[in-house]
N, C-alpha and C positions, 0 to 999 in steps of 0.2 A: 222508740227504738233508736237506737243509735247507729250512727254510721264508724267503720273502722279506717282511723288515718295513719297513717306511717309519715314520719321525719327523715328526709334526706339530706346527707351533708355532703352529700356526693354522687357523681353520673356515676351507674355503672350500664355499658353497654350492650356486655355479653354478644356483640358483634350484632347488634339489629340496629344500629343506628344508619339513618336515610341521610345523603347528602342532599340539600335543598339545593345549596348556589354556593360559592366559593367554600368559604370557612362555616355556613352554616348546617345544622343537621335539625333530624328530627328522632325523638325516639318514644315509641309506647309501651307504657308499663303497665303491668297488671295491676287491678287498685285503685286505691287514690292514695296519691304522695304530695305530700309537701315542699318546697327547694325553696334556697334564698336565689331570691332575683335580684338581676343587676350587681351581683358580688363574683368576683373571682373562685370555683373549687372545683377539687381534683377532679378528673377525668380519668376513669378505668376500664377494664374489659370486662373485670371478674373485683368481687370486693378483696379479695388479697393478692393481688395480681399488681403486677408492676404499672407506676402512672405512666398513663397514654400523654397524657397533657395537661392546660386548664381550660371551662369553658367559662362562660357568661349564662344564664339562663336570659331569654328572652319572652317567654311564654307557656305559663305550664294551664295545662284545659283539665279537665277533668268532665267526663260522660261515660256513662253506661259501664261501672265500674270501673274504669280506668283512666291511666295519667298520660296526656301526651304531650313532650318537649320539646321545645325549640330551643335551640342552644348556639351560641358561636364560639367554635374551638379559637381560643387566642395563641394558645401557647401550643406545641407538640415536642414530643419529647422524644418520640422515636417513629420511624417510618414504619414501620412493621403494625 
């Protein structure tokens, strides 16, 4: 049986991202997904929505069908 993965080239948020500590957050997604770590990409709210910023991944988990991220926002692009 196989398990189903999804490829991420990008955060999207949809506004449920957790602030941990300064610039970093956390976000859980339904799933299992994949991110490049330790690489700079885009940061959104919505997948055709204007970019929020860039992040870092710093730790992505995977349990109980789902993905959960650690990220540090490097860059911001708008305060809103």
């Amino acid at each position: 049986m196989g398990m189903p993965l999804e490829l991420n080239t990008m955060i999207v948020t949809k506004g449920k991202e957790k602030r941990l500590e300064s610039n970093f957050f956390s976000l859980k997604k339904e799933g299992y997904r994949l991110y490049p770590i330790d690489i700079p990409i885009e940061v959104k709210k919505t997948v055709e929505g204007e970019l929020t910023g860039t992040g870092v991944i710093q730790k992505v988990e995977w349990a109980e069908n789902s993905t959960t991220l650690t990220y540090q926002l490097i860059s911001l692009n708008s305060t809103n």
